[in-house]
DOLUMSE-589163 format. One record per atom (N, C-alpha, C, O): z, y, x; residue in one letter. Coordinates in steps of 0.1 Angstrom, whole numbers, plus 5000, padded with zeros to 4 digits. Layout:
<rs>
ZYXA...
</rs>
This chain:
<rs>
344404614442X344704754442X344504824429X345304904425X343404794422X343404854412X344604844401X345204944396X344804714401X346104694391X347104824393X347404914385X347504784409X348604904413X348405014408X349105054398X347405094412X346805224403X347105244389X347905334386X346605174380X347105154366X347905204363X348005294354X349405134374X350805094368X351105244374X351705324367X350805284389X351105414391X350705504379X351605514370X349505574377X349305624367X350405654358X351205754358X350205524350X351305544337X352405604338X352705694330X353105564348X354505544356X354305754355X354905834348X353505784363X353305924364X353405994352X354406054350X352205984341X352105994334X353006034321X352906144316X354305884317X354905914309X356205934313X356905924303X357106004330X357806014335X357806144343X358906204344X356806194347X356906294357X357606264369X358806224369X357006294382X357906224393X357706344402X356906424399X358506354414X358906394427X357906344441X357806224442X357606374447X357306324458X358506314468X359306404471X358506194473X359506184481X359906234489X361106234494X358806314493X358606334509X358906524507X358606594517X359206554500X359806684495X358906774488X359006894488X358306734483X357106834477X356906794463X357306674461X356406854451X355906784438X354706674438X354006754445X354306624437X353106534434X352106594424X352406624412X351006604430X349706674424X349406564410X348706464413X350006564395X349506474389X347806464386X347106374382X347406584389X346006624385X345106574393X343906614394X345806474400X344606354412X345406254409X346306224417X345106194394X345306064389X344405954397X344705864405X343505994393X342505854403X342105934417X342106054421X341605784423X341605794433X342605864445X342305934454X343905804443X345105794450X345105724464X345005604466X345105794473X345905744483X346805584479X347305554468X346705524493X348305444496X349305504494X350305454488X349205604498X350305694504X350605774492X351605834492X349905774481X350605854470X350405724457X350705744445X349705594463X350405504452X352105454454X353005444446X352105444470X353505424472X354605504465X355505444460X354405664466X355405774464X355405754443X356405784436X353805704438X354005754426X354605564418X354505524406X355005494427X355705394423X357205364424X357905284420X357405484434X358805454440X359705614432X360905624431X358605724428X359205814422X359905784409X360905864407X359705714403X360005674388X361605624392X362605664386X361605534400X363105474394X363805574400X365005544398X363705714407X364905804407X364905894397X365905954393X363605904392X363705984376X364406004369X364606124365X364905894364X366205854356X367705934357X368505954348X367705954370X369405994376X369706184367X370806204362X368906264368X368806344360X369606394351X370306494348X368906204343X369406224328X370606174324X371106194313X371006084334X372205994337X373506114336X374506124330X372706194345X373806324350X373806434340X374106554344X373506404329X373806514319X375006484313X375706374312X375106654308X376406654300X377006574289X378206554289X376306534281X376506424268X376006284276X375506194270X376106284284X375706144292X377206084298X378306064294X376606054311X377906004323X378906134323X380006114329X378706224319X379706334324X380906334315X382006344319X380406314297X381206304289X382006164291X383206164290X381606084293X382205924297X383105924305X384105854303X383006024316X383806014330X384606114329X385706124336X384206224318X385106324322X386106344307X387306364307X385406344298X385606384284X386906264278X387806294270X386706144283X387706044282X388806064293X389405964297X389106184297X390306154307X391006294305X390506384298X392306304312X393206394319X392606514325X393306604329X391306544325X391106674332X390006754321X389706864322X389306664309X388306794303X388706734287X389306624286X388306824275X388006754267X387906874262X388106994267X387406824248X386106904239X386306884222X385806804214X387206974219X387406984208X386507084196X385807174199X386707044183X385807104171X385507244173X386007304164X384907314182X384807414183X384507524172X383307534168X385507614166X385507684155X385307584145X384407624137X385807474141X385207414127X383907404127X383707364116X382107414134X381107444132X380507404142X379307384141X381307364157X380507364166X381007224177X382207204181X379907154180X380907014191X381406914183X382306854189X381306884172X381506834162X381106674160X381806584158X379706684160X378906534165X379606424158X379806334166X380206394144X380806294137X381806264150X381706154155X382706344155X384106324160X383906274172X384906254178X382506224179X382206124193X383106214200X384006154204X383206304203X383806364218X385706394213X386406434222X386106374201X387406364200X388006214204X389106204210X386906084197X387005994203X387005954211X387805854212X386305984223X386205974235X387405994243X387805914251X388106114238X389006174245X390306094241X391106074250X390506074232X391605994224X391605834228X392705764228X390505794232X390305654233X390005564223X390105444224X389505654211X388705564200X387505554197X387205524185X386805554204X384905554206X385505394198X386405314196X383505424195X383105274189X381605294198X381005384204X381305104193X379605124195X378805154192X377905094196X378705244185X378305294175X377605464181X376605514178X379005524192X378505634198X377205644202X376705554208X376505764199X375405824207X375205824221X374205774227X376205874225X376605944244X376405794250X375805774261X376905684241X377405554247X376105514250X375805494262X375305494242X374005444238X373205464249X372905384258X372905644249X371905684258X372305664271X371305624278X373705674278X373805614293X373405474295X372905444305X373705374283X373505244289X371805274287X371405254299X370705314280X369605344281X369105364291X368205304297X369705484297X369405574309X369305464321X368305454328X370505374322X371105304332X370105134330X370105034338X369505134321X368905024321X367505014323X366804924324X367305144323X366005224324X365505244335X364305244340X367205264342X366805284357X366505124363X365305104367X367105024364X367304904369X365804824362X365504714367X365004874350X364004804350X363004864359X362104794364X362905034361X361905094368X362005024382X361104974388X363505034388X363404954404X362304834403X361304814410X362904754392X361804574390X360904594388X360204504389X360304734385X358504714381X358304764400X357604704407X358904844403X358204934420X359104764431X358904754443X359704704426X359904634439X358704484439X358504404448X358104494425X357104394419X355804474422X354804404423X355704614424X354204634426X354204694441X353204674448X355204754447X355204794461X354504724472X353704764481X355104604470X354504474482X353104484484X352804464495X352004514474X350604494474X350204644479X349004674476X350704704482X350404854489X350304844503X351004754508X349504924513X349304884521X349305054528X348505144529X350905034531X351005194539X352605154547X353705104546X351905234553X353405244561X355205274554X356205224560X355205334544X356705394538X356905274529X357805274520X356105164529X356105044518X357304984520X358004964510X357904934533X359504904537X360404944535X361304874530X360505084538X361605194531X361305174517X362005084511X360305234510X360505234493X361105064495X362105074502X360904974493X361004824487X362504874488X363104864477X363304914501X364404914499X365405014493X366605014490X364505094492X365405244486X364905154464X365105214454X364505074465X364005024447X365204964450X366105034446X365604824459X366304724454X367704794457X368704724453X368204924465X369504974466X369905044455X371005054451X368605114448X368905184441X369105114421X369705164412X368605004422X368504884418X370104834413X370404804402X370904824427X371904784426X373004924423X374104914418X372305074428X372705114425X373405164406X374605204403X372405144398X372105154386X373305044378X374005064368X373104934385X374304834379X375404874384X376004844374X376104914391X377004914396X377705044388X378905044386X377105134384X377105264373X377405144362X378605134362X376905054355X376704984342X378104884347X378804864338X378404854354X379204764359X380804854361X381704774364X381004954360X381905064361X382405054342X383305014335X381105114341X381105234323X381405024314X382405004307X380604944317X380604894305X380904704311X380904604303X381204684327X381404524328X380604444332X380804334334X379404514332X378404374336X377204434346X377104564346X376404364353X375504384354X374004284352X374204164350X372904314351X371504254346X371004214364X371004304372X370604074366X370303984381X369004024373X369004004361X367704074380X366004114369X365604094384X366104144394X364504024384X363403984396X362204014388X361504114390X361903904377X360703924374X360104024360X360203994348X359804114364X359604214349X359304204333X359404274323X359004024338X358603994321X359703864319X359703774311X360703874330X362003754328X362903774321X362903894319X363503734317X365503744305X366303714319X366603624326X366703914317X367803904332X369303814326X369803774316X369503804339X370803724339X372003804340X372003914346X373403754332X374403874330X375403834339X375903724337X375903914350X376903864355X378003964351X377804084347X379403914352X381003984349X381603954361X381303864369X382504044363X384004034371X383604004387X383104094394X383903904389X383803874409X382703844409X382403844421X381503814402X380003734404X379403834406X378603824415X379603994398X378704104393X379204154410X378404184419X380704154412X381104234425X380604174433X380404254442X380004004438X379603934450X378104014450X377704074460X377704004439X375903974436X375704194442X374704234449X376804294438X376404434445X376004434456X375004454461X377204394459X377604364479X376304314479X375404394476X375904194482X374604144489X373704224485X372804214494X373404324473X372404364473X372204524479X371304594483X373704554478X373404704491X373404654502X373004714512X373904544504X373804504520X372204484526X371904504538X371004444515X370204354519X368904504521X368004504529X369404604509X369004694511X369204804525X368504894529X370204764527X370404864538X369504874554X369204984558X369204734560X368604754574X367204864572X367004934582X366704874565X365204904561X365605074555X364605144552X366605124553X366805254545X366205364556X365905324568X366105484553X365805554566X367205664565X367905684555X367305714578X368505784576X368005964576X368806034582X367106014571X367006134576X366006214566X365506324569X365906134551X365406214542X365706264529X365106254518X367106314534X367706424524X368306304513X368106184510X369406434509X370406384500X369606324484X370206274474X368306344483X367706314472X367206174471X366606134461X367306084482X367405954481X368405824486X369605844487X368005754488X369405654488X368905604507X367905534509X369605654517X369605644526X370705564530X371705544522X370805514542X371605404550X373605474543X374505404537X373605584547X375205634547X374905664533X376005704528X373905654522X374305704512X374705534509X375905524506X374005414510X375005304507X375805244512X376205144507X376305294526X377305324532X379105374522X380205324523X378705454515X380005514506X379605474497X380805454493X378805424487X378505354472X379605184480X380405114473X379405174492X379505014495X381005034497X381804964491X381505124506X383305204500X383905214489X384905164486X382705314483X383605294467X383605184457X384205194447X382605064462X382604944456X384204844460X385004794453X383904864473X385304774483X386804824474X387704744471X386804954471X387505034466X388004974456X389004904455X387204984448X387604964431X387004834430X386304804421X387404724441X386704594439X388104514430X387704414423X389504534430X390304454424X390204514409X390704444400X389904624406X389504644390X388404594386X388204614374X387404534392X386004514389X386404324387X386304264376X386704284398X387404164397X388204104382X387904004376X389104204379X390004164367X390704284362X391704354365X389904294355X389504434347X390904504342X391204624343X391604364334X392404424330X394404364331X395304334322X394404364344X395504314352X396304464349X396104584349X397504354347X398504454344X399404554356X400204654355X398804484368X398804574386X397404534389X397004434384X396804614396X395804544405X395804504418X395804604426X395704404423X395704344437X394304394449X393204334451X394904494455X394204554464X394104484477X394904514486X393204384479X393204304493X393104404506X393104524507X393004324513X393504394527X392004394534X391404474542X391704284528X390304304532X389304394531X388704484538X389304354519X388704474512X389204664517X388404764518X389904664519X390304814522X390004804535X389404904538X390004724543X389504734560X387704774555X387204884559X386804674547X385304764545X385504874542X385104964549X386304914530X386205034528X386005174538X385305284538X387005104548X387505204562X385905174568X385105274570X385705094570X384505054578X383505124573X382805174582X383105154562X381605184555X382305354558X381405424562X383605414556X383405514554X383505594571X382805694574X384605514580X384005524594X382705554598X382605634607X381605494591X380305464598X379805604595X379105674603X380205654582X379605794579X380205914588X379706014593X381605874586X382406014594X381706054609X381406164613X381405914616X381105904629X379705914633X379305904644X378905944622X377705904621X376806084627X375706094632X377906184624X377806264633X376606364621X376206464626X376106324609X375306344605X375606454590X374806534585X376606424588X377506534577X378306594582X378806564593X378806734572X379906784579X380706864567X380006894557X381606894567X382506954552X382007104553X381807164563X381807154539X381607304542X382507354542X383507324536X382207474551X383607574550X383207654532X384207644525X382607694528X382407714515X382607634502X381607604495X383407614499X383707514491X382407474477X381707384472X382607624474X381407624456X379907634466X378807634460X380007644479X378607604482X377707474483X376507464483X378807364483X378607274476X377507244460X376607164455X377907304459X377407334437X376507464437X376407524426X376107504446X375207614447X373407584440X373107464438X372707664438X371507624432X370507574448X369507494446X370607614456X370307614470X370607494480X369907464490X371907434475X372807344483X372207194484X372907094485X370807194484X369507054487X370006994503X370206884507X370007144511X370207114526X371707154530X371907204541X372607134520X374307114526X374807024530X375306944522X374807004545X375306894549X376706784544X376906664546X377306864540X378306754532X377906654520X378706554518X376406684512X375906604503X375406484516X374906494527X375906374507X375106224512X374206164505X373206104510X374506174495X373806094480X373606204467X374706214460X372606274462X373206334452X371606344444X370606324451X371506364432X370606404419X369706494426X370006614424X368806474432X367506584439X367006654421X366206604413X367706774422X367006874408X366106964415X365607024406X365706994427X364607094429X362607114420X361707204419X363006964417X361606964411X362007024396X363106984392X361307094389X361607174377X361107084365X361607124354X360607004364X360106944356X361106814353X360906744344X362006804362X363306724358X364606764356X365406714349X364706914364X366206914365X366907014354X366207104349X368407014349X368907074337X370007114347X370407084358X370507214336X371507364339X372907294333X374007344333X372407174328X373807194316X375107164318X375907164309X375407124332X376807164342X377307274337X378207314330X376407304342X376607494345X377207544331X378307594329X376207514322X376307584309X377107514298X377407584289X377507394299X378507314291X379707364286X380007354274X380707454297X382007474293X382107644292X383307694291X380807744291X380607874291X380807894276X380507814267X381608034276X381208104258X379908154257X379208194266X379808134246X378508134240X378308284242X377108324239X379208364246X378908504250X378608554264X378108664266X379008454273X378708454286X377508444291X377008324293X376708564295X375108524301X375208604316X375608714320X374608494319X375108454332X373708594339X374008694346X372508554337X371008574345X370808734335X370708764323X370808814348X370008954336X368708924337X368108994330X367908844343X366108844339X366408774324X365508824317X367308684318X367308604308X368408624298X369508574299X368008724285X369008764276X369208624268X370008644259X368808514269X368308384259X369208294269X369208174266X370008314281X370608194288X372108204289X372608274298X372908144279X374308194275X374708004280X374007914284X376208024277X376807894278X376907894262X376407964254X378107764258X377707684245X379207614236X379407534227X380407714250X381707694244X381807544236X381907504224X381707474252X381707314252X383507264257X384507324254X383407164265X384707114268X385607194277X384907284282X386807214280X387107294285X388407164296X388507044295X389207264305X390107144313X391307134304X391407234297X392307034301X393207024294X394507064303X394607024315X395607154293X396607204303X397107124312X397307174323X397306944308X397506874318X397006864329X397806844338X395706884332X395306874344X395807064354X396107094365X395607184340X395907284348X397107294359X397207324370X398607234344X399507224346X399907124367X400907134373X398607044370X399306964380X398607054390X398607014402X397707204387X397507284399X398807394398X398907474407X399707384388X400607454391X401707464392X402507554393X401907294392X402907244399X402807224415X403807194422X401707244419X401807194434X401607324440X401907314452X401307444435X401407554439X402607664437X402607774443X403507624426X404407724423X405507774437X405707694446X406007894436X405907994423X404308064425X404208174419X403308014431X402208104433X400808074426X400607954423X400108144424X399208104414X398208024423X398008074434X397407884418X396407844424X395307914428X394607874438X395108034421X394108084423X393708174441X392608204448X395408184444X395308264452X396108164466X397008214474X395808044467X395807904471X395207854473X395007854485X394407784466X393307724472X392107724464X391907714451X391107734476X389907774473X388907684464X387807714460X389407614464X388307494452X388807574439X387907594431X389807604435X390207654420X389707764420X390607824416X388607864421X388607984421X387708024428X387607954439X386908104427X386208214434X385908344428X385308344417X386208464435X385708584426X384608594433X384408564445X383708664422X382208744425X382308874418X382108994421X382608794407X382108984403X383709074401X384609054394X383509154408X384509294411X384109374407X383309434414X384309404394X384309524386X385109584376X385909524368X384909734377X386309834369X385809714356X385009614357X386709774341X386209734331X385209774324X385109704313X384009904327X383109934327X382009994336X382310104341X381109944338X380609944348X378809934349X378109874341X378210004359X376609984360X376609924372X377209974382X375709764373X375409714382X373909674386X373009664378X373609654400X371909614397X372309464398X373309404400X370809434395X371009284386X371409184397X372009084394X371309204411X371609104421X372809084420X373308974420X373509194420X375109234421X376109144410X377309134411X375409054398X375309034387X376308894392X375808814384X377008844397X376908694400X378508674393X379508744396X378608534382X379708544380X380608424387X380308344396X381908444382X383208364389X382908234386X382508184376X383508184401X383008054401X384507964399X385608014402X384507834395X385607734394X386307734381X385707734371X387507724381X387807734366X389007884362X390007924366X388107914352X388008014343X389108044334X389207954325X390008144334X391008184330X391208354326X390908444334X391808374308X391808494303X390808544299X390008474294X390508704302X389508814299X388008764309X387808774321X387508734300X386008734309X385108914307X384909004299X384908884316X383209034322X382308994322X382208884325X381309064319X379508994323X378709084316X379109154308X377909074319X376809154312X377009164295X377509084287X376509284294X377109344275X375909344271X375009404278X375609254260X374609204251X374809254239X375809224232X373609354234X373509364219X372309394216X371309454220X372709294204X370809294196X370209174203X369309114198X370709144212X369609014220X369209084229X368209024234X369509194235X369009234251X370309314258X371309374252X370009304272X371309364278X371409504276X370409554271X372509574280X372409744280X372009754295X372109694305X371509874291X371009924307X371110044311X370610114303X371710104322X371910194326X371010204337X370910144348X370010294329X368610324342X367710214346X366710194341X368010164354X367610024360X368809944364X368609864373X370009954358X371009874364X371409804346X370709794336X372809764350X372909694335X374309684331X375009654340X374709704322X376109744317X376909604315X376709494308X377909664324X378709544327X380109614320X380509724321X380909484313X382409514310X383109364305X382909254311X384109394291X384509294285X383709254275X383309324266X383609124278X383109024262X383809004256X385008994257X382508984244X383309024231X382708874226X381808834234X383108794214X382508654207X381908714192X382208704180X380808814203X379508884193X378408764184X378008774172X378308644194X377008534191X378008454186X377508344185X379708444180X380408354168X380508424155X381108384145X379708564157X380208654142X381808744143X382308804133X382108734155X383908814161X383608884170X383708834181X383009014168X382509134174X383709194175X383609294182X385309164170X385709214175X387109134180X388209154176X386809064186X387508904194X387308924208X386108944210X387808924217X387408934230X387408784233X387908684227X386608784247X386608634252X387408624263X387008644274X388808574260X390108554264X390408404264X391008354255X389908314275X390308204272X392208124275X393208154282X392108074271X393608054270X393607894273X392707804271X395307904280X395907784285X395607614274X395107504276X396207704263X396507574252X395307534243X394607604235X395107394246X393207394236X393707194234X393907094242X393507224218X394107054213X392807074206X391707134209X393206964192X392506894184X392907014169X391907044162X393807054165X394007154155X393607284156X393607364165X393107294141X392107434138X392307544147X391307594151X393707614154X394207694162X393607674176X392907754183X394107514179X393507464197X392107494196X391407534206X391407474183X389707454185X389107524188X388207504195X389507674183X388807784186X388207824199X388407784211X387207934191X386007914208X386907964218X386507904228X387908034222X388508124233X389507994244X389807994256X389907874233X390707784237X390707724250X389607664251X391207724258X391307614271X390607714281X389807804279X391307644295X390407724303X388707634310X388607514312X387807734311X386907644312X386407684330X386807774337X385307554334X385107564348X383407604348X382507594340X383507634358X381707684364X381907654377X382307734384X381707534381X381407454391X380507494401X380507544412X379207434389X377707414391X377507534391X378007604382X376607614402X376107754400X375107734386X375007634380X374707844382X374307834368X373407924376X373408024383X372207794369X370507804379X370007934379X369907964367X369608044388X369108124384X367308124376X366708234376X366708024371X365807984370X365707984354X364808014347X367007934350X367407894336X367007984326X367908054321X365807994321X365608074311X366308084297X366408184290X366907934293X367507894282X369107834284X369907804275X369207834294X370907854305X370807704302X371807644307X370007624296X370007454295X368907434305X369507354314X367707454309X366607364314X366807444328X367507534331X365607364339X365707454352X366507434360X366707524367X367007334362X368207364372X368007314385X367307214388X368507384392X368107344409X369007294417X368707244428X370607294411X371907224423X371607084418X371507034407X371407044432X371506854432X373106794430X373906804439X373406754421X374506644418X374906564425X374306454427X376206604433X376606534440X377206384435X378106384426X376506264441X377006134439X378206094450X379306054449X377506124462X378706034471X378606204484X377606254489X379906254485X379606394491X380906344507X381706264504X380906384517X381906344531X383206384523X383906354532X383906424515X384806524511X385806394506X386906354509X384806334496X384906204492X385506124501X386606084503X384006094508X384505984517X385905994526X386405884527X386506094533X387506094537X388806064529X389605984531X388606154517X389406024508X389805914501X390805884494X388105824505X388705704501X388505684509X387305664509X389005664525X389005684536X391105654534X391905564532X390905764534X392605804528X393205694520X394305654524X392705624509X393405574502X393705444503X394505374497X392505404513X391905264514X393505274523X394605244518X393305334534X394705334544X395605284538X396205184540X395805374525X397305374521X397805244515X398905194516X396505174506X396605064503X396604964504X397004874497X396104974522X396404854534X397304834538X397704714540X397804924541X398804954551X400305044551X401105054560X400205084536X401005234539X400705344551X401705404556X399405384555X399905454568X399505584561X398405634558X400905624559X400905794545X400205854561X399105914560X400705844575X400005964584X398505984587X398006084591X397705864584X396405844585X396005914575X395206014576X396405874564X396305914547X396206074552X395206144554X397606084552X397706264553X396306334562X395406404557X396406294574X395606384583X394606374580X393906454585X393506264568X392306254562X392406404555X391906504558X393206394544X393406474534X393606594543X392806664538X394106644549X394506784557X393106834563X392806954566X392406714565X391106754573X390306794561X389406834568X390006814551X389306794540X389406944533X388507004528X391206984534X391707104531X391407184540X390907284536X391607164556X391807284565X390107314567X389507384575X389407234555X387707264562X387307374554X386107394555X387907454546X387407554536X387907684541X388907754539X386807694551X387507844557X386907964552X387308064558X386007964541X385308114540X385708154533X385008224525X387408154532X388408204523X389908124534X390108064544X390608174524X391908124531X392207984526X392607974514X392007844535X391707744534X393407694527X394407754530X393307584518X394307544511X395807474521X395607384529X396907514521X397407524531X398107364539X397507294531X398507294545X398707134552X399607094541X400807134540X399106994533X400506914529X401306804544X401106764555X402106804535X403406784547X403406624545X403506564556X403406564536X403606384531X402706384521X402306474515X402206204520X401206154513X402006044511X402905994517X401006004492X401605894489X400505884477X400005994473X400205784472X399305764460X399205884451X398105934450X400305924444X400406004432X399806124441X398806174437X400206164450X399706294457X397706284462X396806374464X397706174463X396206124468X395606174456X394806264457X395806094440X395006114428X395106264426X394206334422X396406304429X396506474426X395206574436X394706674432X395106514445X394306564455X392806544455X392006614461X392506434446X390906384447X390706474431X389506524429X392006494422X391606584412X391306744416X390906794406X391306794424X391406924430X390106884434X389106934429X390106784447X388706844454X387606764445X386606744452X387406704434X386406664426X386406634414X385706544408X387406714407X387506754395X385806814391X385306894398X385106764379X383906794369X382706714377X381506744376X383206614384X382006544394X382006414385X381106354391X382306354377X382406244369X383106114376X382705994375X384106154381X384606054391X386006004387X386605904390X386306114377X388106124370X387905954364X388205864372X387605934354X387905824343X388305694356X389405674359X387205634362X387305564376X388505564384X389205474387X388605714387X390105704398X390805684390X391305564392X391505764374X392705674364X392805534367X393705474373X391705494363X391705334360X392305264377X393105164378X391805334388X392005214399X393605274401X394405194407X394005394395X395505434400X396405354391X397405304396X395905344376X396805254369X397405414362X398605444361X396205494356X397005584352X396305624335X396805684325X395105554338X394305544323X395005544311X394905654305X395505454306X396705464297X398005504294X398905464286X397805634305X398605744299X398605794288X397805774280X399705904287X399106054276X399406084282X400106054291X398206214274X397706364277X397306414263X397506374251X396806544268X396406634253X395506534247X394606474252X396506524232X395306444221X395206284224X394706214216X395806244236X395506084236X396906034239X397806104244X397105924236X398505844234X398005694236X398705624242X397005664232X396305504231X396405464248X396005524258X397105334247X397705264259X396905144261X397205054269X395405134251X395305014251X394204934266X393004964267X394604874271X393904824285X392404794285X391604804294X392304724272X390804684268X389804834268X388604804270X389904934267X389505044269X389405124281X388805234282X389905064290X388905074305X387805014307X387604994319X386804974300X385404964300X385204984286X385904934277X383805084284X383805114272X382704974261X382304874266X382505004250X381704884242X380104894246X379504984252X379604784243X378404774248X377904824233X378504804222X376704914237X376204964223X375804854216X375104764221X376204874202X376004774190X374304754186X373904664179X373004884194X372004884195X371404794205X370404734203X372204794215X371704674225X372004534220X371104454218X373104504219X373604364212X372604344198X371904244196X372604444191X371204394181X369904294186X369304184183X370004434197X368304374198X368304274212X367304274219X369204204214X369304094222X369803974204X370303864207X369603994193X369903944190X369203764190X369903654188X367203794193X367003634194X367503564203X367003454205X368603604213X369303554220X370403494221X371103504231X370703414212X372103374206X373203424217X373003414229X374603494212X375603484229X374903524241X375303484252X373903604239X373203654253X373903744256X374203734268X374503864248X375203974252X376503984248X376904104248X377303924246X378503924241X379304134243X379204224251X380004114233X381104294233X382204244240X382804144239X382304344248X383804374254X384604324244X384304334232X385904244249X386904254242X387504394236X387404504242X388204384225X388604484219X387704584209X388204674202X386504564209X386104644203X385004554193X384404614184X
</rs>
């Protein structure tokens, strides 16, 4: 026991952890621990990680910044700049060399060694939740490769903590998931929240594996061969959830992404940010002007006039809605909150801004000097201005067209989204953040529910009536109206709407066969660039390994 202790400790220590069981963990009763809080301070660590996985320069830029729906150009000549990584990305010319690249495979290997230390020290604990954790380490375990097995082709087989994991590629890495969410699964519990890996949360990780099992197979097939088999699990894993009676779609759509939304039944699997000592805003605050402050307790919590959506993706919400604006269509693009003249006194509750994606004249609180105006006890509300770029007299007018030239770059360019409620906690509009990250949400699963169909079978009416159910569920507004026919192109059009900024875009391209398109700024067709390079930092330092790590082709 003592050993165990140690390793807890540390583990506490140089990590900060969660208690599982919904509360913070008292680090300040280091010794003399409980079972019961060696178990929690051994099994807290390998979810630690997911956080940071889920930041903006992390998995978000990878999934989102490299595709058809976001990118992030030189903002003013001065700003987003980063030696070109996020033009690269977007364009399809990253090297190994990237930062963003670096730190997710870090993140991601970080996670998969913390599972091997808690699935190596859990066993000698002697408490009752020792079953569940062993299996919420080795799901979550598999979960972490299967992220690494997406972004970069392989995953690490690690039992022993001080062993040289083994690399598997292609059908080996896809056999070796399966058995390990499977093996994980009898032992998961089903009933403690979206912040761990429960029976239905590997239930849909084991879907979207079946899913994207003929791109994982052969990466880079000039069609991919979608077995039949395979799409029958798919249906199966996602059946189990639908029926499982235990989720349910919100009628609120942005309540989903709310700072509150821990206990919304449509989350299955998602980033538990309630503990403050882990979670970040920078969803929220990534694609805001730097003039935009969100919180009147906090003159110091602005956004940072980051990536914004590229007309391409706007352009396919207004093709499917014309002659009518999406906005006033469907409810995932849009939400008003704040209704106000163009000048105005509000009290601070009243304060709440527009949710989804962001178009034209922005409002919000009027900042000068570094504190808000105030009328009495209320606070002066109107038009922003791009006071914090030195253009006091520039309004913040964001606009359709946003490229890669000095004109596109400018901060007003593109329109941007606010998804993520923007934490009200956020003192610095970066740290604080309380909405949990959705990983695997029912919204989802009905669509690959949907697509698995389509790809078995052709059955567009199954397909459709998944998808219609998904739409007719957003009633706290006027829910998005029945499409009439289904077909692939309309499915990808559809999973872009209902989970657009969730890091899920780059993935669906690749299994649609649409990756190597153009779009704004990108033309590069090349196939080898559906998995990105292994950082040239990791291949280093595998170097006394002769051929231990080999680079993706192509790069």
């Amino acid at each position: 026991m003592k050993k165990i202790l140690i390793v807890t400790i540390a583990l506490l220590g140089l990590n900060g952890c969660t208690n599982l069981t919904e509360n913070v963990l008292d680090e300040s009763s280091a010794t003399g621990l409980t079972e019961k809080q060696a178990a929690d301070g051994n099994l807290a660590p390998v979810y630690a990680r997911l956080p940071d996985i889920f930041q903006h320069t992390t998995y978000f830029a990878l999934q989102e910044i490299s595709t058809d729906e976001a990118i992030l150009p030189y903002r003013g000549g001065t700003d987003w700049g980063d030696n070109g990584i996020y033009l690269a990305l977007h364009q399809h010319t990253h090297t190994s060399t990237d930062p963003n690249l670096r730190n997710t495979w870090g993140h991601l290997t970080q996670g998969i060694s913390r599972a091997v230390t808690a699935l190596n020290t859990l066993p000698g604990i002697n408490d009752s939740s020792v079953k569940t954790y062993i299996a919420e380490a080795r799901g979550m375990r598999a979960y972490y490769n299967m992220v690494l097995l997406d972004l970069f082709g392989l995953v690490f087989v690690k039992d022993d903590p001080q062993g040289v994991s083994q690399i598997l590629r292609g059908a080996e890495a896809l056999e070796y998931l399966k058995a390990e969410f499977l093996a994980a699964e009898p032992d998961l519990a089903t009933n403690v929240g979206p912040g761990r890996l429960t029976k239905a949360g590997v239930w849909g990780l084991l879907a979207r594996l079946y899913l994207n099992a003929a791109v994982y197979r052969d990466r880079y097939a000039a069609q991919f061969s979608f077995k039949p088999e395979d799409m029958d699990k798919a249906i199966e894993y996602c059946d189990k959830i639908i029926s499982s009676g235990q989720y349910q779609l919100s009628a609120d759509y942005f309540s989903i992404f709310n700072a509150d939304n821990h206990t919304n039944k449509e989350l299955i699997f998602a980033v538990d940010q309630r503990a403050e000592l882990n979670g970040h805003n920078r969803l929220a605050y990534f694609s805001l002007s730097g003039d935009q402050f969100p919180l009147p307790a906090f003159p110091g919590a602005n956004g940072t006039d980051g990536p914004a959506i590229t007309p391409d993706f706007y352009q396919s919400w207004v093709a499917a809605y014309a002659p009518g604006d999406p906005a006033g269509r469907d409810p995932r693009f849009y939400k008003k909150n704040l209704n106000i003249p163009a000048d105005s006194c509000m009290a601070a509750a009243d304060v709440i801004m527009d949710r989804g994606i962001l178009r034209g004249p922005q409002y919000g609180l009027v900042r000068v000097n570094g504190a808000f105006v105030r009328c009495g006890s209320n606070y002066r509300v109107g038009k922003l201005f791009n006071v914090t770029r030195n253009r006091p007299t520039l309004p913040v007018t964001f606009t359709e067209q946003v490229d890669f030239t000095v004109t596109g770059s400018d901060y007003n360019t593109g329109y941007r989204v606010l998804k993520y409620e923007f934490s009200p906690k956020s003192q610095s509009g970066r740290n604080l953040g309380d909405v949990d990250i959705s990983i695997v949400r029912l919204a989802d699963v009905y669509l690959m529910r949907a697509e698995a169909k389509l790809r078995k079978s052709n059955d567009a009416a199954a397909a459709l009536a998944d998808v219609n159910t998904v739409r007719a569920a957003r009633t706290s507004t006027t829910p998005a109206p029945a499409l009439t026919s289904m077909n692939l192109d309309l499915l990808l059009r559809e999973r872009g709407f209902e989970l657009y900024w969730e890091m899920v875009r780059r993935t669906d391209l690749i299994r649609f066969g649409k990756y190597e398109g153009k779009w704004t700024e990108k033309t590069d067709a090349n196939p080898q660039k559906r998995i990105f390079p292994i950082p040239q930092t990791a291949i280093d330092g595998a170097s006394n390994l002769p051929g231990y790590l080999a680079q993706n082709p192509g790069y």
